[in-house]
C-alpha positions as CSV (number, residue, x, y, z in Angstrom):
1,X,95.3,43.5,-41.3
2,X,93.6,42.3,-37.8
3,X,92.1,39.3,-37.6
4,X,88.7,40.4,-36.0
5,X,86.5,37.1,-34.5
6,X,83.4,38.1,-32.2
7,X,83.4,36.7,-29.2
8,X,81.2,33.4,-28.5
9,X,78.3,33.6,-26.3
10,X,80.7,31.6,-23.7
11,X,83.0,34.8,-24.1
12,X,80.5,36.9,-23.2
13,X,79.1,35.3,-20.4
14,X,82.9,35.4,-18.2
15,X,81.7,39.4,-17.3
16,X,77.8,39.2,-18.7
17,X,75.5,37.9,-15.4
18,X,72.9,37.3,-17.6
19,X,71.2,35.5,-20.8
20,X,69.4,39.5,-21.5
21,X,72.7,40.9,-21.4
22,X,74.6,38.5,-23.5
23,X,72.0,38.9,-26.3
24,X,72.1,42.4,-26.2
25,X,75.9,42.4,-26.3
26,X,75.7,40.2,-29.9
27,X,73.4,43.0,-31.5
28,X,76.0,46.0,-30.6
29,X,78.7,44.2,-32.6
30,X,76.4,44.1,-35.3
31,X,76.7,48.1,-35.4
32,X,80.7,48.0,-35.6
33,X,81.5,48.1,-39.0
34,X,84.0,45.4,-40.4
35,X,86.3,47.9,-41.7
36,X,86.8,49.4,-38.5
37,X,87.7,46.1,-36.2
38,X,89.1,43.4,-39.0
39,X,91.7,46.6,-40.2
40,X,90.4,46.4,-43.8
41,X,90.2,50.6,-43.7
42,X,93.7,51.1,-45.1
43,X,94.2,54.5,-42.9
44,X,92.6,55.9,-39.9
45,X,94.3,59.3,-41.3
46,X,91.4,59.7,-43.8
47,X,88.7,61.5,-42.8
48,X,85.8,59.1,-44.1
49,X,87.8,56.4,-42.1
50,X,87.7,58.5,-38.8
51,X,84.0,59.6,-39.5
52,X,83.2,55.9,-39.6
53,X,85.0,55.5,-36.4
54,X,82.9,57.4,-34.9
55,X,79.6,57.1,-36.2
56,X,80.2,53.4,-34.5
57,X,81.0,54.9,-31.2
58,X,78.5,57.0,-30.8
59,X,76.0,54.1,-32.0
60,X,77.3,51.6,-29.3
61,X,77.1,54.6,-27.0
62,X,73.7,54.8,-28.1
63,X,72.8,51.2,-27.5
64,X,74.4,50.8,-24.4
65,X,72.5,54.1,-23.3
66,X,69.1,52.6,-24.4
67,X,70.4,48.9,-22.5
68,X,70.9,50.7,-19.1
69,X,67.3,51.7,-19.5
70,X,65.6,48.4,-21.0
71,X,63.5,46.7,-18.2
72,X,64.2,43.5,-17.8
73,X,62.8,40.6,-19.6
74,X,60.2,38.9,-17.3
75,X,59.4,35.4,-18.6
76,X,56.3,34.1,-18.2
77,X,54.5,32.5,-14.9
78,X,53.7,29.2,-14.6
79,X,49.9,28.8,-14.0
80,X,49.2,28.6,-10.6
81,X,46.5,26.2,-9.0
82,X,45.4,23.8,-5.7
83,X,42.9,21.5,-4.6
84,X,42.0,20.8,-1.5
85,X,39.6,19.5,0.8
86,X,38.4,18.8,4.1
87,X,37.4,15.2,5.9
88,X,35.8,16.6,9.2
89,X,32.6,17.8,9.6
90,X,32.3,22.0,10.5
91,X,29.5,23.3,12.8
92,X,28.2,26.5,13.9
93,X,28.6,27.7,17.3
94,X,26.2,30.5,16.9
95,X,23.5,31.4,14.8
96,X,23.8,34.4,12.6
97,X,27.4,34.5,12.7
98,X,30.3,34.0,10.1
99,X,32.3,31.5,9.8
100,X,35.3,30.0,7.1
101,X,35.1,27.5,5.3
102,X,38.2,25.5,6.9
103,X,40.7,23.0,4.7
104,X,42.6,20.1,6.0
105,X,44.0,18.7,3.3
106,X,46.0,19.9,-0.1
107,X,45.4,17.4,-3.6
108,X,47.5,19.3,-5.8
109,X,49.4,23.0,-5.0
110,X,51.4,25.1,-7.2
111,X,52.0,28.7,-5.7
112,X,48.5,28.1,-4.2
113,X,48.1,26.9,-0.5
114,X,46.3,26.8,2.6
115,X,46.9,29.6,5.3
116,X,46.4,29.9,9.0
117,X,43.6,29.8,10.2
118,X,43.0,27.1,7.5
119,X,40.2,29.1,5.8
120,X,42.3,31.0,3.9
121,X,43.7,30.1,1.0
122,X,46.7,32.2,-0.5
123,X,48.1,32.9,-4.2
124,X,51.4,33.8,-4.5
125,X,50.8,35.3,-8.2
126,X,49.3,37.9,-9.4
127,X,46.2,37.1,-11.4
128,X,42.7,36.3,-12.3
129,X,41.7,33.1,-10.2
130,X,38.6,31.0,-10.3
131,X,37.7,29.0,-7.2
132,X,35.5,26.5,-7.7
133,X,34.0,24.7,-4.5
134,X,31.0,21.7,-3.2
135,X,30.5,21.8,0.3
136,X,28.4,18.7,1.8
137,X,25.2,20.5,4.0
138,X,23.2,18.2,6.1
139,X,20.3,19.4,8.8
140,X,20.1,17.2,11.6
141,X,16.5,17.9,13.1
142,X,13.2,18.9,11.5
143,X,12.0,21.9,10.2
144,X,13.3,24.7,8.0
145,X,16.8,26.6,7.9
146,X,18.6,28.8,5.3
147,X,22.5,28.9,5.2
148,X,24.5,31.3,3.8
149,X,27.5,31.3,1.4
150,X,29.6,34.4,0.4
151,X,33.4,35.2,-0.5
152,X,35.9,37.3,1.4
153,X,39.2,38.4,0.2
154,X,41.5,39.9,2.8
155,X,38.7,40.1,5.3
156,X,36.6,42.1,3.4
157,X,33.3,40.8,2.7
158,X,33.3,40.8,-1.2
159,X,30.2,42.6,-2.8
160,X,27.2,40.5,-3.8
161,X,28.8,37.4,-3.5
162,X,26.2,35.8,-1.3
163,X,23.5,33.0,-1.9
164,X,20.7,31.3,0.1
165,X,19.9,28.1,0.6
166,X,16.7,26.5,2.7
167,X,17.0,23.2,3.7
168,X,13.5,21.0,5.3
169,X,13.3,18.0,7.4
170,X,15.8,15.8,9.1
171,X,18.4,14.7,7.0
172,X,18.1,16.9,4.9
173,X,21.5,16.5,2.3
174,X,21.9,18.9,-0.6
175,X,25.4,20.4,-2.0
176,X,26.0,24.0,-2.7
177,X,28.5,24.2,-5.2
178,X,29.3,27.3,-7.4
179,X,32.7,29.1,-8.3
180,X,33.8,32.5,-8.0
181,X,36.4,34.4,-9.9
182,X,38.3,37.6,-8.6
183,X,41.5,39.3,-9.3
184,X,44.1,38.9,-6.9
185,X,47.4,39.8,-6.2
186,X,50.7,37.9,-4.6
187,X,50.0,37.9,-1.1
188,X,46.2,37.4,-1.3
189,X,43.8,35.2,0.7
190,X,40.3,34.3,-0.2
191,X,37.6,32.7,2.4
192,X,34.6,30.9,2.0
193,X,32.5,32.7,4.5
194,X,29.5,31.5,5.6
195,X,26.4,31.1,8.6
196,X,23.1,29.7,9.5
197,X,19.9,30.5,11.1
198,X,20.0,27.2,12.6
199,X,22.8,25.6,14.7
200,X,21.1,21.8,13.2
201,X,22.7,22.7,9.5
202,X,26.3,21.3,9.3
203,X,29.0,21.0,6.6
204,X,29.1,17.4,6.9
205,X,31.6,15.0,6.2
206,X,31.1,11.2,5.8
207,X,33.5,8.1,6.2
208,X,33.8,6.0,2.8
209,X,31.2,3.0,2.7
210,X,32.3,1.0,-0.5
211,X,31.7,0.9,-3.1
212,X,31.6,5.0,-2.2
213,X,34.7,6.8,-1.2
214,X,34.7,9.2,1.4
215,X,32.5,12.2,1.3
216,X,34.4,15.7,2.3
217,X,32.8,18.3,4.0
218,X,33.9,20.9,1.8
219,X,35.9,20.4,-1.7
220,X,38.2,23.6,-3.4
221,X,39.8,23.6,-6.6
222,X,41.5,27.0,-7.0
223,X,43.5,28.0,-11.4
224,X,44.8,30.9,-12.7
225,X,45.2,29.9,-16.4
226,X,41.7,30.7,-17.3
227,X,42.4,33.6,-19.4
């Protein structure tokens, strides 16, 4: 009579390259039958014997068949996130003219980071992100100007993603802060996109005073694990 022992999970992993493999290995011995590999069939001659022999055969076949074609187990993704921020203030050129939201400094990243030009911020997952931002406005003369905030993703100007704001007077300091959430995939880029009627509105940054710590112009704080 043999003396049939499956083989250990160490065994299995000498010709196996992997733990999905390896598992599905210790299943298909549980479709050998123990007569058939610990000898306890007294004859191979009889015909229920042989039958058995290969009813396991074919099963393994089976299994093997249905292994080739299994996809492969995909476990699952860390959640992905970033904060960042910027310490210098950003001014428009132009009036009536786009312009990113730029970031000069990462917080936290995990598969989220800044890209060149420094207004786009990549994921490097597929997923449902929210971005949540506070930018630091400031208008440096009198009167009245409106600035503009809206998201782009990939360079295309994102559907109804825009808001107004006026600002009145010299100094006048106000924060627009809101978050947006979009699907993305690996590889994408988001921008902060925004303009002015006025040249005297600025995303202003200011130098700690204590007890205050520094004020950033502009403040991002990007998570996928909101679902």
């Amino acid at each position: 009579m043999a003396n049939y022992i499956k083989p250990t999970r160490n065994d299995l992993a000498k010709f196996l390259p992997d733990q999905r493999l390896i598992r599905a290995f210790e299943e298909l011995f549980n479709y050998v039958p123990t007569g058939v590999v610990d000898g306890s069939v007294d004859s191979y001659n009889s015909q229920a014997a042989s039958q058995q022999a290969i009813d396991s055969i074919t099963q393994l076949s089976q299994q093997v068949a249905l292994l080739a074609l299994a996809p492969p187990v995909v476990p699952d993704k860390a959640p992905r996130y970033g904060t960042f921020y910027d310490t210098t203030a950003q001014t428009a050129a132009a009036i009536n003219t786009a312009y990113g939201v730029t970031f000069n400094s990462t917080d936290l990243s995990f598969g989220v980071r800044i890209g060149t030009p420094a207004s786009r911020i990549y994921v490097d997952s597929e997923g449902v992100y929210n971005f949540q931002f506070s930018l630091q406005l400031d208008k440096v003369s009198g009167g009245v100007g409106l600035f503009y905030l809206w998201a782009r993703i990939n360079g295309v100007d994102q559907a109804n993603s825009a808001t107004q704001i006026r600002l009145q007077g010299n100094n006048a300091e106000t924060v627009a802060a809101w978050n947006f959430v979009y699907k993305m995939n690996a590889g994408d880029y988001l921008e902060l996109m925004w303009s002015v009627d006025t040249v005297d509105i600025t995303i202003q940054a200011f130098a700690a005073a204590p007890p205050v710590p520094g004020i950033p112009s502009a403040i991002l704080s990007v998570t996928n694990n909101i679902s």
